[in-house]
C-alpha positions in Angstrom: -1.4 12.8 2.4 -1.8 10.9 5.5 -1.8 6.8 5.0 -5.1 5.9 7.1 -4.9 2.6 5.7 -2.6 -0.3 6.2 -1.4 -2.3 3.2 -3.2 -5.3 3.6 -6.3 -2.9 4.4 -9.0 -4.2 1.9 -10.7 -1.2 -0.3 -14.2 -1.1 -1.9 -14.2 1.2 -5.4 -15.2 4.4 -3.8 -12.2 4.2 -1.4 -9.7 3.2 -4.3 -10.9 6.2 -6.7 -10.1 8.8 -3.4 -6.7 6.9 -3.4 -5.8 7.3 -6.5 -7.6 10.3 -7.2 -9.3 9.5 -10.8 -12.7 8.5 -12.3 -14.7 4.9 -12.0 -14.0 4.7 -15.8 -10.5 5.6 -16.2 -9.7 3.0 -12.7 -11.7 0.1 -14.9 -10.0 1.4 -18.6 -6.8 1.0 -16.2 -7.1 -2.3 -14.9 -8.6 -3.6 -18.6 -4.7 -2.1 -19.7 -3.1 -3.5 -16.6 -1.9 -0.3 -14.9 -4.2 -0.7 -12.0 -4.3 -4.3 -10.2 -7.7 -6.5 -10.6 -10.1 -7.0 -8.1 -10.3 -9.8 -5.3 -13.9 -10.8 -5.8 -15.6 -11.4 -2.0 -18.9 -12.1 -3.1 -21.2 -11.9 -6.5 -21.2 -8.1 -6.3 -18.2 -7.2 -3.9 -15.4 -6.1 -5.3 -12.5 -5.5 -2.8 -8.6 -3.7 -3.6 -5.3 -4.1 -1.8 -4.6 -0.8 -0.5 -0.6 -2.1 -1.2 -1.2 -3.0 -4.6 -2.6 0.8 -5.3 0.7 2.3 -2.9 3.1 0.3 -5.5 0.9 1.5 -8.4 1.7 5.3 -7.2 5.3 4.4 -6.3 5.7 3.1 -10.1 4.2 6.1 -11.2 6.4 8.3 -9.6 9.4 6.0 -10.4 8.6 6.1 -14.0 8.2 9.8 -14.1 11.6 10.3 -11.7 13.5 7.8 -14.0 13.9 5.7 -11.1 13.4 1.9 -11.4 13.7 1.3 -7.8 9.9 2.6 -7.1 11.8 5.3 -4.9 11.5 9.1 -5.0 14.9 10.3 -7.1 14.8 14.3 -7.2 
């Protein structure tokens, strides 16, 4: 998949759920459990994510599934 967004790119919801590929309620169920990071609140109803924060998230994922600690792909 081809990184169109920097790291310090901020996200709104609909963004982060095509990042990260799941539902609204599983992303909020995540962030209640702390797998996914919380928001950075702009405004009253704005809700804005790192795009960073979700890139380490996958790298963990991957790391955790690999064995690896490092967040690095280990075959």
């Amino acid at each position: 998949m081809q990184d169109v967004y920097g790291d310090s790119q901020l996200l709104r919801l609909p963004e982060v759920l095509k990042v990260l590929r799941i539902g609204r309620t599983a992303f909020y169920e995540g962030i209640k459990l702390g797998i996914y990071p919380k928001p950075i609140r702009m405004g009253k109803r704005t809700a804005v994510w790192l795009h960073g924060e979700l890139k380490d998230v996958i790298k963990q994922a991957i790391a955790e599934r690999s064995g690896s600690t490092r967040g690095e792909y280990a075959p």
